[in-house]
N, C-alpha and C positions, 0 to 999 in steps of 0.2 A: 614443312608443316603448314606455312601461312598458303605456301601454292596448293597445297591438298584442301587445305576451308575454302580458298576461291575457288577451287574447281567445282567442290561442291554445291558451294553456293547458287554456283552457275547453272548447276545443272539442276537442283530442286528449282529453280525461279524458272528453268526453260518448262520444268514439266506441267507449273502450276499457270504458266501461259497459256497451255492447250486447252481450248477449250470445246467440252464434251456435251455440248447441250444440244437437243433434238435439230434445234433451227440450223446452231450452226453447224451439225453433222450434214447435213443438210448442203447448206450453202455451201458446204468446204469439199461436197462428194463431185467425184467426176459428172461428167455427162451422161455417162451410161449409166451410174446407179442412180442417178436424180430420175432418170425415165423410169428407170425400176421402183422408186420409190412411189415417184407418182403416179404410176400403173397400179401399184399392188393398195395405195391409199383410195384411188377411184372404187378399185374392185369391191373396197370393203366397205365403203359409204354406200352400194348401187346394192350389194348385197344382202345390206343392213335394210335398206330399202323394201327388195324382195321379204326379206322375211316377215317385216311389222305387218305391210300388204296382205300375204298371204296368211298369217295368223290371223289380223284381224277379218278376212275374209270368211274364212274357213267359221271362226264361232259364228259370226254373220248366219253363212246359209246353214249351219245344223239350229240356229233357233227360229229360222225361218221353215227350214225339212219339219221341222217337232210342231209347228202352227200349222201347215199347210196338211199334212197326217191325221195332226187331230182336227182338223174341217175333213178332211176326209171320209173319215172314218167314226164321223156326228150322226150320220143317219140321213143326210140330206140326198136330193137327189144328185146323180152324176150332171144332166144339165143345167141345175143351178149352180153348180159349183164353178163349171165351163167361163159361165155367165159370169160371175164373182171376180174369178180370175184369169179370164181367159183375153184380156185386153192389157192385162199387166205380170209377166208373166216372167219376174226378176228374179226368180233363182232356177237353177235345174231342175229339180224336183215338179216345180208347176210348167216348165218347157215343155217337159216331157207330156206332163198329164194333157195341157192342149194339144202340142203337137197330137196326139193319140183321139183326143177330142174333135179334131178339125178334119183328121180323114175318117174318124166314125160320122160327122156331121157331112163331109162334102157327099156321102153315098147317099144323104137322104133328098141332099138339096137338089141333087140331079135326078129326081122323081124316080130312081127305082127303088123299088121294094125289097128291102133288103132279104128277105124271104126267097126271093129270086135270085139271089147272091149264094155263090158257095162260100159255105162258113170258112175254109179255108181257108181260100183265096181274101176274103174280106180279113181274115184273122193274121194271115200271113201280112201283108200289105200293114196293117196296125203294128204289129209288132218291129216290121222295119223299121215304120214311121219312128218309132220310141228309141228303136236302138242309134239310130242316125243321129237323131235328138239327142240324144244319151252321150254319144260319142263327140259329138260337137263340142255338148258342154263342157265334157271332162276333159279336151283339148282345150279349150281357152280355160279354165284350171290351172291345167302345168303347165303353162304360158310360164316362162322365165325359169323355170326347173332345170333347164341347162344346162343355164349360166351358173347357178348356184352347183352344180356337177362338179361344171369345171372350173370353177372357182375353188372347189374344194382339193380340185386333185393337179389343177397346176402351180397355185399359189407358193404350195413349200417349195417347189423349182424356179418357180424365179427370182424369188427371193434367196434362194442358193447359188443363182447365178450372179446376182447383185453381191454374195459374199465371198466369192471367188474371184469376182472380177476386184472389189477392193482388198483383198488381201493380195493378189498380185501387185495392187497399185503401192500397198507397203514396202514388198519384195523390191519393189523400183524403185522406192525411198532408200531405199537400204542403202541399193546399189549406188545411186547416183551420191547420196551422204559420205557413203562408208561409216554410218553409225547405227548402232542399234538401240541408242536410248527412248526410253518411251518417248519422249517430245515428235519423236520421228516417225515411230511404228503405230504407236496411237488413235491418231485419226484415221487412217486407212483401215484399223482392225475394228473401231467402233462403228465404220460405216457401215461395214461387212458383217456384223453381228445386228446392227438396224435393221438392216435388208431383209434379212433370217426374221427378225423378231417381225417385222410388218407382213411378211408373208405367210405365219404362222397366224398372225393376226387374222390376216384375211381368211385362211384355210379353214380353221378350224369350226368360226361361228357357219361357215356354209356347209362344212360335213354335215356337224350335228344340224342344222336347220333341216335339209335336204333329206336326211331320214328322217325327222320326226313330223315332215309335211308329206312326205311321201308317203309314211303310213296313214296319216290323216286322209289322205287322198285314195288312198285305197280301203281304206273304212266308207267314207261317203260312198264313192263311187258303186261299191257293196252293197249300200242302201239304196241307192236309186236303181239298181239293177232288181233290188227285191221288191221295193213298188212298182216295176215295170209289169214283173211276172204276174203278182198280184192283181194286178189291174187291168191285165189282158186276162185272166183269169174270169174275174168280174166280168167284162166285155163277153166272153165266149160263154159265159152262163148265161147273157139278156140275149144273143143271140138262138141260143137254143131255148128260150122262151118266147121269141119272137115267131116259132113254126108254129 
């Protein structure tokens, strides 16, 4: 009876020695899940990163598009406006409008008459100019979009490799022990479910970010393609008032 209390004595006192806390899960994991850890912990700071970036980005140039729109769209002339903004030209929305402004302006500066220009050809050329423009900006846009991808669609795997490889490292406690009381199994199954829980961590905020900037990005992009039309639109009417 007295050897059954020491045994157990022993063996509560062995399990309340483990200690299960993030640091020391940590310090106690192999080499391979501390890489895993610290892979999947980078991912999710860089990623945290990308997304404040991009959110704050994104309200940025829709209250810049809603200024620049309504100067547009004031009554003033298409050359003053060039003039206004055409030396500062910080979001896409006013790229585009110079870009468009600077090869309607370079036909004039090279003394010919636009009159003498087919509307076409002059119209065709503008409108590249805008879509070039257009496409530029919307690439550096999804600048880092990715990584926020594959951050979302590799993170739950490596983190699942980091739980495989410490549960095996268990499996080898066992063997080499021959015990299976938690003091033993323990840390190698908490490391393994860490791994899991950081890469879930990581994955999850990059999904959802990644679709809900992605549509964001495809709303913009929507708008600036509809001021393009608009505004070659505009352009191909001064033209045909220009004969």
């Amino acid at each position: 009876m007295d050897q059954t209390l020491v045994e157990a004595t022993a063996l509560a006192g062995s399990v309340e020695n483990v200690n299960l806390s993030v640091w020391s899960l940590f310090l106690q994991a192999t080499l391979i899940v501390k890489i895993v850890i610290v892979a999947l912990i980078l991912a999710s700071i860089w990623t945290w990163a990308i997304i404040i970036e991009k959110v704050w980005r994104m309200r940025r140039l829709d209250r810049a598009a809603t200024a620049f729109e309504d100067e547009f769209w004031s009554g003033g002339t298409l050359d003053g406006l060039y003039e206004q903004v055409g030396q500062r030209a910080v979001d896409p929305m006013t790229a585009v409008f110079t870009a468009a402004m600077r090869e309607w302006r370079r036909t004039a500066s090279r003394g010919i008459d636009r009159s003498q220009i087919s509307h076409a050809s002059l119209q065709q050329r503008i409108d590249r100019v805008m879509q070039v423009s257009l496409g530029r900006e919307m690439e550096h846009l999804e600048r880092y979009m990715t990584f926020l991808a594959s951050v979302g669609s590799t993170a739950p795997f490596i983190g699942l490799f980091g739980t495989v490889y410490g549960i095996m490292n268990s499996f080898q406690s066992i063997a080499i022990t021959k015990q299976t009381s938690l003091a033993v199994v323990a840390p190698g199954i908490a490391e393994a479910l860490f791994a899991t829980a950081l890469g879930l961590v990581a994955a999850i905020p990059a999904v959802v970010a990644y679709n809900k900037i992605s549509t964001d990005l495809t709303r913009y992009a929507g708008r600036l393609e509809a001021f393009a039309h608009e505004f070659s639109g505009i352009l191909s009417r001064q033209l045909e008032e220009a004969d």
